[in-house]
ZAPATI-219051 format. One line per 2 residues: number of its first residue (from 1); their letters; for each residue x, z, y negated of C-alpha. Coordinates in Angstrom, 1 decimal. Each point is the difference from the previous one (the first is absolute). Layout:
N
NUM	A	X/Z/Y ~ ...;
! end
This chain:
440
1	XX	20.7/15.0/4.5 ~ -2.9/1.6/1.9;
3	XX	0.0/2.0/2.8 ~ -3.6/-0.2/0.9;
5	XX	-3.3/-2.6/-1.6 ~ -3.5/0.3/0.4;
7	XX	-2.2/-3.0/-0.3 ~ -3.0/0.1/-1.2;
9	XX	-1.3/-2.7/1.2 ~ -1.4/-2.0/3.0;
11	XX	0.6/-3.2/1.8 ~ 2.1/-2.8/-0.6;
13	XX	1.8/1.2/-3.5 ~ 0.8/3.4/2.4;
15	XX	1.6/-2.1/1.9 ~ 1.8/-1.7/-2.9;
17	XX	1.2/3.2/-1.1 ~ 1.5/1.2/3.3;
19	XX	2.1/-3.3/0.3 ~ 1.6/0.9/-3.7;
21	XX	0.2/3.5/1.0 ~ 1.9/-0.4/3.0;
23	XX	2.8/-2.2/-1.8 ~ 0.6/3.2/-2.4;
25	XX	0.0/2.0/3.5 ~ -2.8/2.0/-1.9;
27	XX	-2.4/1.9/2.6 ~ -3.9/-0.7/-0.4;
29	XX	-3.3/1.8/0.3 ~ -3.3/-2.0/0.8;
31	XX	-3.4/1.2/-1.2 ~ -2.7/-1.3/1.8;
33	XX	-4.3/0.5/-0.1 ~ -1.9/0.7/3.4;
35	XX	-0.1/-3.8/0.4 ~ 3.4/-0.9/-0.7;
37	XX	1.7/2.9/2.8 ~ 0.9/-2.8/2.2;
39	XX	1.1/-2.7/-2.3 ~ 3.5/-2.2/0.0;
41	XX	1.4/1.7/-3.0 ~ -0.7/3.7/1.1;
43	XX	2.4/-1.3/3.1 ~ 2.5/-0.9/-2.0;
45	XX	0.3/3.0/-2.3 ~ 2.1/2.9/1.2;
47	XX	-2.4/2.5/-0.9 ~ -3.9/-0.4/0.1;
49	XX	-2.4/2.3/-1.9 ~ -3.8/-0.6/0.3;
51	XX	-1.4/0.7/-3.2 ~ -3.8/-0.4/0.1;
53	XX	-2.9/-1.9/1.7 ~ -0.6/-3.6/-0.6;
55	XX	-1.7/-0.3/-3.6 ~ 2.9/-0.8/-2.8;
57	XX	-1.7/3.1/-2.1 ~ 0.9/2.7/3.0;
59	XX	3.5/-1.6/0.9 ~ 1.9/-2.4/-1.5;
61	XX	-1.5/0.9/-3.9 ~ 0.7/3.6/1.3;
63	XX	2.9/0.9/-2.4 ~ -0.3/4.0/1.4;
65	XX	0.5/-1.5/3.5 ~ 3.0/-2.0/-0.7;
67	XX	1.9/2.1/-2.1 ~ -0.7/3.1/2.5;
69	XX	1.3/-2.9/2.8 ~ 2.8/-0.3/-2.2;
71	XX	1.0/3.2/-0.4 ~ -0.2/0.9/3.9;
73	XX	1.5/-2.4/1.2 ~ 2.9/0.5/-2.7;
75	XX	-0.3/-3.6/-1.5 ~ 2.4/0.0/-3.2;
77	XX	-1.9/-3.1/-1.3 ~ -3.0/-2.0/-0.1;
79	XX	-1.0/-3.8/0.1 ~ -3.7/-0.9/-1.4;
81	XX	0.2/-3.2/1.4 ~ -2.7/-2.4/-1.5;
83	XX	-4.1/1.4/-0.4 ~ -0.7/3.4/0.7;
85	XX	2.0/2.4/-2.5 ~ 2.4/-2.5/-1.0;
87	XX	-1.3/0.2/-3.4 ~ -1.3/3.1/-0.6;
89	XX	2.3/2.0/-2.0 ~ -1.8/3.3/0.5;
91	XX	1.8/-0.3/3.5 ~ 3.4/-1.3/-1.0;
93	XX	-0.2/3.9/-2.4 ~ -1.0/1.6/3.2;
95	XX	2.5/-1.3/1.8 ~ 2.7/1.1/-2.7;
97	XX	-1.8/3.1/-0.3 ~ 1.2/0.6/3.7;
99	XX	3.6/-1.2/-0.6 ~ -0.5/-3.5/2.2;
101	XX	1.3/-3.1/-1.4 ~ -3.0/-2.7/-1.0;
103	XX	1.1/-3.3/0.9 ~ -1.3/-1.6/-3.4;
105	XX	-0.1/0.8/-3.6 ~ -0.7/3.2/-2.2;
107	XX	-3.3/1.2/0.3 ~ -1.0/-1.0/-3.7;
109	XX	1.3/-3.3/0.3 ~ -2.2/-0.6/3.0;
111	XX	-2.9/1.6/-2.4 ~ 0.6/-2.4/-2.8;
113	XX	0.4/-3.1/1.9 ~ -2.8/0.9/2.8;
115	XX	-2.4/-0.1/-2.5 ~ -1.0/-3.3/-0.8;
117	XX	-1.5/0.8/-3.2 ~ 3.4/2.4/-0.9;
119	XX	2.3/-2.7/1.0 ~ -1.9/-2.7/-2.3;
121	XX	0.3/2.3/-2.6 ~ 3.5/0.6/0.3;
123	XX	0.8/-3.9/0.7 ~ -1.7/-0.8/-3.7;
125	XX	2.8/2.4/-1.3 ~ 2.4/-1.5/1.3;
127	XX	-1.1/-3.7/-1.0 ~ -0.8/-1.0/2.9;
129	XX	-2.8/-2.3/0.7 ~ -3.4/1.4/1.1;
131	XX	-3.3/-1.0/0.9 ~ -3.4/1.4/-2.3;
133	XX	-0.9/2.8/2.3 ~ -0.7/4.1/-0.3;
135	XX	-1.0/2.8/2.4 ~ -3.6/1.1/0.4;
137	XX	0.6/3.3/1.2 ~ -2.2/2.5/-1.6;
139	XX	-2.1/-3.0/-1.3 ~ -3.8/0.1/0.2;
141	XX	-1.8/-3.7/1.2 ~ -0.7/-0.4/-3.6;
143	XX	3.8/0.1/-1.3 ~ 1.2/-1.7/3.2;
145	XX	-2.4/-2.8/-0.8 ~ 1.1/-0.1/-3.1;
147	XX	4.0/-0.2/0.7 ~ -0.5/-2.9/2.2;
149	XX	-2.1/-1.9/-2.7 ~ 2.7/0.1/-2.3;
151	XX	3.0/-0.4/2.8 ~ -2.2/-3.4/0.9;
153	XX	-1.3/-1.1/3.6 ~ 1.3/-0.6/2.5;
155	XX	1.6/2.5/0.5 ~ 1.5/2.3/3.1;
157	XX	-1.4/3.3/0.5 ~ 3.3/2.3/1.8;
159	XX	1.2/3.6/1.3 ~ 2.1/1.3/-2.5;
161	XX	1.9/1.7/2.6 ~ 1.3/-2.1/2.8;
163	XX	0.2/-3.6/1.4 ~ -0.2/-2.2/3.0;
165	XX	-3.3/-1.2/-1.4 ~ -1.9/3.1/0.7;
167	XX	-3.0/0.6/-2.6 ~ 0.6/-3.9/-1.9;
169	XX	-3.3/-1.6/-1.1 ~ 0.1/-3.5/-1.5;
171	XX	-3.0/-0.3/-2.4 ~ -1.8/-1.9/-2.0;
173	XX	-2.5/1.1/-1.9 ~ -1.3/4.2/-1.0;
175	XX	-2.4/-0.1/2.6 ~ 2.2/-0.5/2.5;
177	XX	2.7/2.4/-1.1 ~ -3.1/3.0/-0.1;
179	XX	-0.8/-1.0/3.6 ~ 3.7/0.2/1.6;
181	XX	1.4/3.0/-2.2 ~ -1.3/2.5/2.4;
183	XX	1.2/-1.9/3.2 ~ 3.6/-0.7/-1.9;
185	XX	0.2/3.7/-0.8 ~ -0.7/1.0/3.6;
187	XX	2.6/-2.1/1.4 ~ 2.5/1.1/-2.7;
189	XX	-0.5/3.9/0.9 ~ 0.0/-0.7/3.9;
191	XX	3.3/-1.7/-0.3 ~ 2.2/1.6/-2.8;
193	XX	-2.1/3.3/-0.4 ~ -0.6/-0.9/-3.6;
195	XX	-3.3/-2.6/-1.5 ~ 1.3/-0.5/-3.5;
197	XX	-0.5/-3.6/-0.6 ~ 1.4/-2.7/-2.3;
199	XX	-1.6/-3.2/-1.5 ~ 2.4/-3.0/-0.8;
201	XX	-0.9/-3.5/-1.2 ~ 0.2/-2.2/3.1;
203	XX	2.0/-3.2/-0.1 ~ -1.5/-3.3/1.6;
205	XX	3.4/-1.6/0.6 ~ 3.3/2.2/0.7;
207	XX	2.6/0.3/2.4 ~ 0.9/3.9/1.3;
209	XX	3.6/0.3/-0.8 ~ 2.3/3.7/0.7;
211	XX	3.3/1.0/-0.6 ~ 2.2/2.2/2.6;
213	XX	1.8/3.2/-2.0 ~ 2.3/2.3/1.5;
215	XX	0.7/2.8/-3.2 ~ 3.3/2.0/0.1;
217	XX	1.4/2.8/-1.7 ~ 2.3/-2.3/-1.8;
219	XX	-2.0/-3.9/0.0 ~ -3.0/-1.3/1.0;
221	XX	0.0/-2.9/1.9 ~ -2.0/-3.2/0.7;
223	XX	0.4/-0.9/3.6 ~ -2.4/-3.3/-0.6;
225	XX	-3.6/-1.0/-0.1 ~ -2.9/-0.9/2.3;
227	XX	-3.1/-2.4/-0.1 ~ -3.0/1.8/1.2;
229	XX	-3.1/-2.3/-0.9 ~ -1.4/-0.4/3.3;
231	XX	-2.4/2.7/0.1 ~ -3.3/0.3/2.2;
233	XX	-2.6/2.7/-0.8 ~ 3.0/1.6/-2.9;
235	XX	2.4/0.0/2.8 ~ 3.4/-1.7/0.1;
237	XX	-0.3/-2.5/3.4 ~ 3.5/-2.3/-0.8;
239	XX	2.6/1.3/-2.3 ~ 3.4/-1.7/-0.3;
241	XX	3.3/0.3/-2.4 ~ 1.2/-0.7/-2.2;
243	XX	-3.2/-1.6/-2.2 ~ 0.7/-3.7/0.5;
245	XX	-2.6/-0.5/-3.1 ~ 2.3/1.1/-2.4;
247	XX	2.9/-1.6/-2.5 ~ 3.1/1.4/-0.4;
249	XX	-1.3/0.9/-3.5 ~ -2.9/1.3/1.6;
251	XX	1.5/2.4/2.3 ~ 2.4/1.2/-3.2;
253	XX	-2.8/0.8/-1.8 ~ -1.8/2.1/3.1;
255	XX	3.4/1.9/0.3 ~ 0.3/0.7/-3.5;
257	XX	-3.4/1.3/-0.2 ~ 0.4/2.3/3.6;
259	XX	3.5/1.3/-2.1 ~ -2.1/0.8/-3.0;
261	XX	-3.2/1.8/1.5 ~ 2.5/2.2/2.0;
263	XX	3.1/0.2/-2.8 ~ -0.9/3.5/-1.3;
265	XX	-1.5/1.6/3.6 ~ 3.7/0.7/2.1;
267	XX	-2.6/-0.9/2.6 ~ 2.5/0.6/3.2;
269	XX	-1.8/-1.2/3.2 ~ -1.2/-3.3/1.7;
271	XX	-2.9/-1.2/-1.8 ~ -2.3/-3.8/-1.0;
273	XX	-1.3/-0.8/-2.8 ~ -3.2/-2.3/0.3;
275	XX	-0.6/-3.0/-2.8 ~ -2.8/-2.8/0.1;
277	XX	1.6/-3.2/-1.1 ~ -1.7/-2.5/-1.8;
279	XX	0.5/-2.9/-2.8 ~ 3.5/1.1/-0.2;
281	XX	-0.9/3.5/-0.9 ~ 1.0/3.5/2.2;
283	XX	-2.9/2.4/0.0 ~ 1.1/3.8/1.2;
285	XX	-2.7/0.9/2.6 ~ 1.7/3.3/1.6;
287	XX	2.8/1.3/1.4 ~ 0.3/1.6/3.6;
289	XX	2.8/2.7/-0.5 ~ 0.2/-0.3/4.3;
291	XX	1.3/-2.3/3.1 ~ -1.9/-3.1/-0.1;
293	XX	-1.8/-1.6/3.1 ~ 1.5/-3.1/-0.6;
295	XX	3.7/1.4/-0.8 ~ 1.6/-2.0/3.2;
297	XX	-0.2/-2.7/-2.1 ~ 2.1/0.5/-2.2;
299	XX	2.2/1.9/2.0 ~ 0.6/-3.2/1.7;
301	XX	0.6/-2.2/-3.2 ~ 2.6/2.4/-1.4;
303	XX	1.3/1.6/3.0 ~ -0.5/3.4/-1.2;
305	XX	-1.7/2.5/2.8 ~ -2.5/1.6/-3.0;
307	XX	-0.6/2.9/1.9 ~ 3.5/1.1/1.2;
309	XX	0.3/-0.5/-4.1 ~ -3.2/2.0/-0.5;
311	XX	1.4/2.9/1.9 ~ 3.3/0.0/-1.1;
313	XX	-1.5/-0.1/-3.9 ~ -1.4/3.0/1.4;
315	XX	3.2/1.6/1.4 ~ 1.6/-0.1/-3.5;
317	XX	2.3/-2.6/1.8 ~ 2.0/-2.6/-2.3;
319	XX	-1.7/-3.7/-0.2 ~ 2.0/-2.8/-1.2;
321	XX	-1.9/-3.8/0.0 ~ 1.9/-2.6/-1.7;
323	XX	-2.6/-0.7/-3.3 ~ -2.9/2.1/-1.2;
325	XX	-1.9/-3.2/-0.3 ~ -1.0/-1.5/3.2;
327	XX	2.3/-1.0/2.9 ~ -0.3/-3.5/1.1;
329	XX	-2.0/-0.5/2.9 ~ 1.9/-1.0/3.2;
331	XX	-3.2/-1.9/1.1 ~ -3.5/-0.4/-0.7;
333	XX	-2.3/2.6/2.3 ~ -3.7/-0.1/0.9;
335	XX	-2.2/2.6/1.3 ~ -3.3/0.1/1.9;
337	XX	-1.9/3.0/0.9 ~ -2.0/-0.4/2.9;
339	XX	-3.0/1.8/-0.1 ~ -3.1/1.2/2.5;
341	XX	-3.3/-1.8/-1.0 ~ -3.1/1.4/-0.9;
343	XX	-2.1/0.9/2.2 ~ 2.5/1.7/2.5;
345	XX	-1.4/0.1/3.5 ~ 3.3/0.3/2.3;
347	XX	2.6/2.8/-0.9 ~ 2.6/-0.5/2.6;
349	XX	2.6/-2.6/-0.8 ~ 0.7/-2.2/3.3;
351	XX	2.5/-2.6/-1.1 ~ 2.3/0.4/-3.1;
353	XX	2.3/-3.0/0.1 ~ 2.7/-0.5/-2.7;
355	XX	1.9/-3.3/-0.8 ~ 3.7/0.3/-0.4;
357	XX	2.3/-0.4/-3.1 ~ -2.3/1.9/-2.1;
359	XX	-0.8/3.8/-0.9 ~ -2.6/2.1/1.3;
361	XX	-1.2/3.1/-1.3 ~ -2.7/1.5/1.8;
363	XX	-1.3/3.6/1.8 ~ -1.5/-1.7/3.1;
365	XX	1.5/-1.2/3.0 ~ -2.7/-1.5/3.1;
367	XX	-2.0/2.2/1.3 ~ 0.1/2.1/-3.0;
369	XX	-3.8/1.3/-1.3 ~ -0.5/-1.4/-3.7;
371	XX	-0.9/2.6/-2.4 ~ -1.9/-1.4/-2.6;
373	XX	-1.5/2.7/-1.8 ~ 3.1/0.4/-2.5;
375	XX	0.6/-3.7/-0.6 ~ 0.1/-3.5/2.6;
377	XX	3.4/-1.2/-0.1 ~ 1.6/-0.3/3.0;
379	XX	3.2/-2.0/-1.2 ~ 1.5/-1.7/-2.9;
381	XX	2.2/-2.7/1.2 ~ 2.6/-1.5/-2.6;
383	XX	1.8/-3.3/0.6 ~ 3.0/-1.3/-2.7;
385	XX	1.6/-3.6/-1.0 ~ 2.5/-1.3/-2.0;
387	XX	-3.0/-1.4/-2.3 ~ -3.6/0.3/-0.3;
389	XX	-1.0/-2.9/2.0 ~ 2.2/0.7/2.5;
391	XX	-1.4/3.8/-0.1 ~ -3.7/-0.9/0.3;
393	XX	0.9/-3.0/2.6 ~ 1.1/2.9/2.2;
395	XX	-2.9/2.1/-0.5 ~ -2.0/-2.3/0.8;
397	XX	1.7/-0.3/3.5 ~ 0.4/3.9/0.5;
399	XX	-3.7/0.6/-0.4 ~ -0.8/-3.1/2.3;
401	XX	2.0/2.0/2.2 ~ -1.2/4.2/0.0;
403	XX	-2.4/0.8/2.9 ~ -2.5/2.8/-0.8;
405	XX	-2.7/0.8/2.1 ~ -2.8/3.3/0.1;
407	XX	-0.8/0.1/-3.3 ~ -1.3/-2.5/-1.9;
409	XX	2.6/-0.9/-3.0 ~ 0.4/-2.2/-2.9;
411	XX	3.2/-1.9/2.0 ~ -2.4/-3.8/-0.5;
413	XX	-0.5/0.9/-3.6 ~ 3.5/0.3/-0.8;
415	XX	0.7/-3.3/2.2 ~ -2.3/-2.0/-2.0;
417	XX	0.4/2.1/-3.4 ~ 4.1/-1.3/0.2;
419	XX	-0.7/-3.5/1.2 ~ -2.1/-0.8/-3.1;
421	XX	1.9/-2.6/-2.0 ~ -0.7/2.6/-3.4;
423	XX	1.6/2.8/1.9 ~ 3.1/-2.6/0.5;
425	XX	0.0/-1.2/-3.2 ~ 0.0/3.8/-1.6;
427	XX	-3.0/-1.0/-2.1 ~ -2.3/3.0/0.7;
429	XX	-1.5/3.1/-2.0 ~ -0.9/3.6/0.9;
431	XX	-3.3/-1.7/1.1 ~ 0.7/-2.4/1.6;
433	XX	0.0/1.7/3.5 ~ -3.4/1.4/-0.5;
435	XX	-1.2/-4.1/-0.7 ~ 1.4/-0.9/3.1;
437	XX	-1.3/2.3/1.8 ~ -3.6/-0.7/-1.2;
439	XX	1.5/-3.6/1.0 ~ 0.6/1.0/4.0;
! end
């Protein structure tokens, strides 16, 4: 096992990290930006190295920084966490380069299945179901035009490079896709360092389904799967597993496809792939070859700790799960990530109340400062049943029951979003949130 891990990230999954790392009695090293210096998770880490001042590009996007805080502070490893460098495989060489462990899979595997257009490509081969879509990178206005003619509008306008929603564009018509191009590619290169871009036919009706990996030298496993359709703006707001929507024969099918795109890869490390779900039929969207945001999920349907198995993967230690194709879930789990609202006019977190009986993983305690120039979650809070209903019935109750006060947050919009008899009734889309919300 490790002696020593750097993470290389911030906030609440830092924190995450820690917890795993101190079961494995494994030592960690913080980084942290000019604005972070003070935050919970540089308290908890054993070491703390500041890396850079507060824009993303000078710090936490800093791969020189890290590595060099790596290397003198003796780390043996490093964790990516989610965001930042977790998916740039230019940094997972570097850090082999150096002789320290990356926490995640081979640099070309990350290549491949980081970009979108790559992975698609490589999906096709392997029969599995994919959207009409193709890259425009290198394109002129007249070509790109001309793509998304023959793809067919709507369509979604993406970084090729990254997720969370950053650089999405949901359009209808040329005119539209020639006016937000420029704006997409800005917020692409801002937040993955890369504004290659990706058009895909867009899908009125769908559900946003993902399946949990963990790759071995020896098997690859399906730990279970996740229902991610509630999405606000491209970003996930409930999440919960496993997908209630699906058959039996339904979820066989997603397996069997996850086992196929990934049969000939030895892909060793945690990873998700992403399908849209609709009519019956699984589309292949991407794959995040990284630690999810919404990982506690399933951690708490199948018991499994995924990041004490991430970094064990990692260690070359022996894993040993009862079937390759999905443990049963112990429950049904539900996430919520609470979030600050736009616009933000109080930084300093005065009350931060939790309910009991239910998870929270957050980076903020009261009195905390909210730093919201990297992203505005201050907690996901998961709750679990022995059935859906029973699940959402005590959502409902745990959210009736946080107390947040400073910032403004989107705490009411959950409340009503999960009393809505559609939500109850799991009869909902990827756009459905964004209707209700018009609704409010």
């Amino acid at each position: 096992m490790f002696h020593k891990l750097l993470i290389a990230n911030r906030g609440e999954i830092a924190i995450r990290i820690i917890k795993a790392c101190r079961q494995l009695n494994i030592q960690t090293v913080a980084v942290c930006s000019t604005v972070d210096r003070h935050a919970w998770y540089t308290q908890l880490a054993d070491e703390v190295v500041c890396i850079g001042p507060a824009p993303a590009a000078n710090s936490y996007l800093n791969a020189e920084a890290i590595l060099m805080a790596a290397l003198n502070t003796h780390a043996d490893a490093i964790h990516p966490g989610y965001g930042f460098l977790a998916e740039n495989a230019n940094f997972a060489a570097m850090c082999a380069e150096c002789g320290i462990t990356w926490v995640g899979p081979q640099a070309a595997q990350i290549k491949l299945m980081g970009d979108k257009s790559l992975a698609k490509d490589y999906a096709r081969e392997q029969r599995v179901p994919v959207l009409a879509g193709a890259s425009i990178q290198g394109l002129a206005w007249p070509q790109i035009k001309q793509l998304a003619t023959k793809i067919g509008f709507p369509l979604v306008l993406k970084a090729s490079h990254g997720g969370g929603g950053k650089g999405i564009r949901v359009l209808a018509t040329a005119q539209a896709l020639h006016q937000q191009l420029r704006a997409a590619r800005q917020e692409a290169a801002a937040a993955f360092l890369n504004d290659a871009m990706y058009l895909e036919h867009f899908l009125p009706t769908a559900r946003h389904i993902e399946v949990q990996v963990l790759g071995t030298a020896d098997q690859l496993y399906i730990l279970g799967d996740r229902d991610c359709s509630l999405q606000l703006h491209k970003q996930k707001v409930l999440e919960e597993s496993p997908a209630s929507v699906l058959t039996r024969s339904q979820r066989q099918t997603l397996y069997r496809l996850s086992h196929q795109l990934l049969a000939d890869l030895n892909y060793q490390s945690l990873g998700t792939i992403e399908y849209l779900f609709a009519e019956g039929q699984f589309y292949f969207m991407e794959m995040n070859t990284r630690l999810q945001v919404e990982h506690g999920v399933t951690e708490l349907t199948t018991g499994v700790d995924i990041v004490v198995a991430q970094l064990r993967q990692a260690a070359g230690e022996a894993i040993d799960y009862p079937t390759t194709i999905g443990l049963k879930p112990r429950c049904v789990a539900i996430e919520a990530r609470i979030t600050a609202s736009l616009p933000i006019r109080q930084t300093v977190i005065k009350t931060l109340t939790w309910p009991t009986g239910v998870r929270i993983d957050t980076g903020y305690r009261a009195g905390d400062h909210l730093v919201t120039m990297y992203d505005g979650l201050i907690a996901k809070l998961m709750v679990t049943g022995p059935t859906r209903a029973a699940a959402v019935q005590k959502l409902q109750a745990a959210l009736a029951a946080v107390e947040v006060s400073g910032p403004a947050t989107n705490l009411a919009f959950l409340q009503q979003t999960v009393a809505r008899p559609a939500y109850a009734a799991d009869t909902y889309s990827i756009h459905s949130l964004a209707r209700w919300e018009a609704e409010k």
